[in-house]
N, C-alpha and C positions, 0 to 999 in steps of 0.2 A: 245283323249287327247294328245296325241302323237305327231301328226301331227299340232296340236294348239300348244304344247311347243315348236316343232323347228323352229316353225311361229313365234315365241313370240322372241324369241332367234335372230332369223334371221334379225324380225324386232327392237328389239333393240339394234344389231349391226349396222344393217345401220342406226339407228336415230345418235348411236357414233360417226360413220366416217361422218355423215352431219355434226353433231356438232363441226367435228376436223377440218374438211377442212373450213366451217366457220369459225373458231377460226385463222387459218392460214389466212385467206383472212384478217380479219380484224384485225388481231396482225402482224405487220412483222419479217421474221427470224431474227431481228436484234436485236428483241423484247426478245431473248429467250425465246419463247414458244414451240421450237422443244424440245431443249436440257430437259426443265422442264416435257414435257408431258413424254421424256422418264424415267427422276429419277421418275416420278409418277409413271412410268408401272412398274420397277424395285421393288419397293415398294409394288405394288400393285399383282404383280406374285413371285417375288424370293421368297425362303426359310424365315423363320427367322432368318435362321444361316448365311446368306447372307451379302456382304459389298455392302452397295448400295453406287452408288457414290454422291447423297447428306449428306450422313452419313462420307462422307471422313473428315480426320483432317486436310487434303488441302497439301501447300506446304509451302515449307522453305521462298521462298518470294510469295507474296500474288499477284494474276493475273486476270485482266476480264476473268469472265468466257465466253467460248465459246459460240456462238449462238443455235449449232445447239448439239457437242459433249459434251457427259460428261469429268470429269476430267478423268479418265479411259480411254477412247475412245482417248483423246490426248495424256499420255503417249502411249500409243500403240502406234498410228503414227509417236509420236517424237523417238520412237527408231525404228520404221520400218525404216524411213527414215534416220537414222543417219549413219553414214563413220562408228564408232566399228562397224554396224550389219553387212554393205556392204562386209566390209574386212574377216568376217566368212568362205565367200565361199571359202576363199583360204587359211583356216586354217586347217589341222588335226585334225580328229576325234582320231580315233585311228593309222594306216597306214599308212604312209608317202608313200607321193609321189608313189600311186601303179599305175599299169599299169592297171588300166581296168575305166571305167566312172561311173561305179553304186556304188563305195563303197562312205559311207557317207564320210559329210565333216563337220564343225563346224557349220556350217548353216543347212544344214538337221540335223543333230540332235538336232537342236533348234527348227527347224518347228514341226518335229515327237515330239518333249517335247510339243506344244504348241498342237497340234492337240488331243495326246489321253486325255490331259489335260481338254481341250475344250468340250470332249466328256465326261467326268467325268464330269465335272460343270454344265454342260447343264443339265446331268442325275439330279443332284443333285439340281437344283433350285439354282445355282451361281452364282455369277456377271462374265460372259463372258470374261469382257474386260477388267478386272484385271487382273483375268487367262493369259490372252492373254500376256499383256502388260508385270507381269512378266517372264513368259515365252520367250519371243521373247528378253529381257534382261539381263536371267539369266547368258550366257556366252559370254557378249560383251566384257569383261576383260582378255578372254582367251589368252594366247601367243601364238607361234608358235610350230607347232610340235606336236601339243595335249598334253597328260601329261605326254610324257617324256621331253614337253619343261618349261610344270612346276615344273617339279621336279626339270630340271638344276635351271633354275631361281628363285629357293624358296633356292636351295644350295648354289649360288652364292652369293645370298644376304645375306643371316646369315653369310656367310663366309667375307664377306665385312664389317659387324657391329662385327664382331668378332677382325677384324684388324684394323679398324678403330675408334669405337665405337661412331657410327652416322649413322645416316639412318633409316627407315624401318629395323625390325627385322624377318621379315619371306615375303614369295610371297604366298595371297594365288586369287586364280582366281577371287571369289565370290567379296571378297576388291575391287581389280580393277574394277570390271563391275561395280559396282556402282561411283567407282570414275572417270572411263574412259565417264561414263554416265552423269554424275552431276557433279564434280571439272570440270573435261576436256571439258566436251560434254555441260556444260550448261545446257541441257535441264529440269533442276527445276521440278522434279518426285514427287509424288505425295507421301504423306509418308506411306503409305499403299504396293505401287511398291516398294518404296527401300526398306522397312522391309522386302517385299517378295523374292528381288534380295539376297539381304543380307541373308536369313537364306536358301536358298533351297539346298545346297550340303550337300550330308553325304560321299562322298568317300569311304575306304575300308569300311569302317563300315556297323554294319549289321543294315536292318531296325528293327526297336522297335515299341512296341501299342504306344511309346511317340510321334513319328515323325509325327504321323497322330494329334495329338494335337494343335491346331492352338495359333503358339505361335506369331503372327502379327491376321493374318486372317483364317480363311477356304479357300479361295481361296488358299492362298502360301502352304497351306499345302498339296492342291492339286501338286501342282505344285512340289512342292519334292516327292512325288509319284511317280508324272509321268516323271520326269527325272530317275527315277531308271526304271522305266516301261518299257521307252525308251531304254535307251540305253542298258540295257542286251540283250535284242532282237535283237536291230540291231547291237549290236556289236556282237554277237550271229550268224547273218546272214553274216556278212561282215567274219568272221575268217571263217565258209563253204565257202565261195567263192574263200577265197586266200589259201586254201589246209591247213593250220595249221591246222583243226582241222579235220577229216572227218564226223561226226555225232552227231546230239544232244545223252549226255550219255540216256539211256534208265530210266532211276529213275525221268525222267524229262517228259516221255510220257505220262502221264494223260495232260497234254497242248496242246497236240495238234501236228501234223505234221506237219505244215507248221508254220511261222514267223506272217501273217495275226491273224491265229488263235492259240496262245500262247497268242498276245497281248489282242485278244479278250474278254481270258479268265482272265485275270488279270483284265482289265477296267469292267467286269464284277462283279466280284469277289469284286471289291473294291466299286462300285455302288451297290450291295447287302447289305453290311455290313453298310454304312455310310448310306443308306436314312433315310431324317430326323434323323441324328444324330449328336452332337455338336461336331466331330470327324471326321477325316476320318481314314476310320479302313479295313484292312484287315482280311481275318476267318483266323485261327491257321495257316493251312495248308498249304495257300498260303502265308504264311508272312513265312513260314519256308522253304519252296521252291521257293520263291524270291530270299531268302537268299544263299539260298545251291546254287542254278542258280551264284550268283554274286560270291560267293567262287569256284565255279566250274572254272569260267572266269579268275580270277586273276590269278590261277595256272595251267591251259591250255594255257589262250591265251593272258593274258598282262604281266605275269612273265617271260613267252615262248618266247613274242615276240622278245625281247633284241637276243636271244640265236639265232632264224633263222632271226631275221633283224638286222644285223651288222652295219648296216648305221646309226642306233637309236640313238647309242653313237657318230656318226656323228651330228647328227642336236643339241642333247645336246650339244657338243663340239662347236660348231656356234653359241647358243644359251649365253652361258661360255663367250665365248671371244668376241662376240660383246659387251656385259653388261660393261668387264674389259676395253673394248678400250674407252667406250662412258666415265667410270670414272676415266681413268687413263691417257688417251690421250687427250681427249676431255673437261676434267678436270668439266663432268656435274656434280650436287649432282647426290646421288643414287637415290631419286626417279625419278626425272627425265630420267636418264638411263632406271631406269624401265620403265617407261610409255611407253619410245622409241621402248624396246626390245618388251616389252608385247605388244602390239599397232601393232606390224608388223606383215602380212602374212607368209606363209611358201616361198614363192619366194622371195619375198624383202629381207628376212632373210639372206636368201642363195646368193642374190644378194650385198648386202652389206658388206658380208664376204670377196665375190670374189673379190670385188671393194680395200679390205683392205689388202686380203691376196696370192691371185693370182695375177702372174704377168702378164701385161695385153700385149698386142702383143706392140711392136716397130717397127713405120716406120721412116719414112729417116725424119733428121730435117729438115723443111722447109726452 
């Protein structure tokens, strides 16, 4: 009987892909029969707790659908391919400007958010390419310098509406990426990505059983998981390399010895507790050693850092006075200022300063 059922199985898989490649012969791509068979499969394999993307509430303006991608499948590409994602790689994680090539940058830590994310969804029976799409979005809004450059630029601007009383009242990264993506970028997001760009930061804050709550999707709430997932680890990794720190504290070795398997045990840990559940949840123990891990960091290694990288209040201070020249020189509103500031690399930054504030070599009049 055995060998009859995986005959039976085997044989009515191939009757399917006759069926499909039929269908393809005599429907053309143009037909949308790729993009349909796939919301079927979606449907017909994901979770229930799953956003399938025939189930999407679509976009702000209404678009042919694609032939072949789902709406999911298209946000993904339109921010893969867009100028905010491109300009990441030359944004600050945490580090400025270090000497060495393996510490992250605003792009790897977007990929590492999108990958163990990727691996959570999958576990989980989850639409992929939501995951993906807000993930590969959630820091296209980022400024320069990481977040000692949003700090200056969340100060400057309050400080700006304090003296002027107009403008934007605060900077925060999450705002931009959706506006740098959709005002600025156009690219007409699906409203499932922007709910999920929109809610995935929790900053110092500690995680809660809330965060795992899908307050758009299951998907986004993956996706702020695994941003915290991420970046303690690698910024965990990246401060062992540049000597600030010398050793994970020892209250932390039930995770593991290496940086690989810490993370392993988190995506594990959190794929344990959520299957099949309308939640994503971590067990006690790791949502309290998540926690103590990200208060470890703040007060080792991002409180610290200011104290042994002196330059810090450098790139804030460049970060300060290009904003004031773009609205006080250059006479632009403040958001605009912002888009400008927030929008630039850590070089352009530092490039534009030089251009304003260093004097630049003199040769002979011609």
């Amino acid at each position: 009987m055995g060998f009859f059922y995986v005959f039976q199985v085997e044989e009515s898989w191939t009757k399917s892909l006759r069926n499909s490649v039929r269908a393809i012969r005599l429907y053309p791509v143009q037909s949308g029969f790729i993009r349909t068979s796939i919301e079927q499969r979606e449907k017909d394999t994901l979770s229930q707790y799953a956003c399938c993307a025939a189930d999407s509430q679509g976009r702000e303006v209404a678009e042919e659908l694609d032939p072949i991608r789902t709406c999911f499948q298209r946000d993904r590409d339109r921010i893969l391919h867009s100028k905010p994602f491109r300009r990441l790689k030359h944004k600050t994680q945490v580090f400025i400007a270090p000497e060495g090539d393996h510490y992250r940058t605003r792009l790897t830590h977007t990929l590492e958010v999108a990958q163990v994310a990727r691996t959570i969804g999958r576990a989980l029976r989850l639409n992929e390419d939501l995951i993906e799409a807000i993930a590969l979005g959630h820091d296209a809004g980022h400024p320069p310098f990481g977040h000692a450059g949003e700090q200056a630029l969340d100060e400057v601007v309050r400080e700006y509406h304090s003296s002027f009383a107009k403008g934007p009242t605060e900077f925060r990264h999450y705002d931009q990426s959706l506006r740098v993506l959709q005002t600025l970028g156009g690219l007409n997001l699906t409203h499932e990505v922007i709910a999920g760009i929109g809610g995935h930061s929790k900053g110092e804050k500690d995680l809660t059983t809330h965060d795992g709550e899908p307050t758009s999707t299951l998907e986004a709430a993956v996706v702020r998981i695994s941003d915290r997932i991420a970046y303690v680890n690698h910024d965990l990794d990246d401060a062992l390399r540049s000597g600030i720190i010398t050793q994970v504290p020892s209250e932390f070795g039930d995770l593991g010895d290496s940086h690989g398997t810490r993370i392993s045990r988190m995506v594990i840990d959190v794929v344990e507790n959520s299957l099949d559940q309308p939640a994503i949840r971590l067990s006690p123990a790791m949502l309290e050693t998540m926690n103590a891990i990200k208060n470890w960091m703040f007060e080792h290694v991002y409180f610290r850092y200011p104290q042994v990288m002196p330059d810090l209040g450098k790139a804030q201070g460049i970060v300060k006075e290009l904003f004031w020249h773009y609205v006080l020189v250059e006479n632009m509103e403040s958001q605009d200022a912002i888009d400008y500031v927030a929008g630039m690399t850590d070089r352009f930054a530092i490039h534009q300063f030089e251009q304003l504030r260093i004097p630049q070599r003199f040769w002979a009049v011609p």
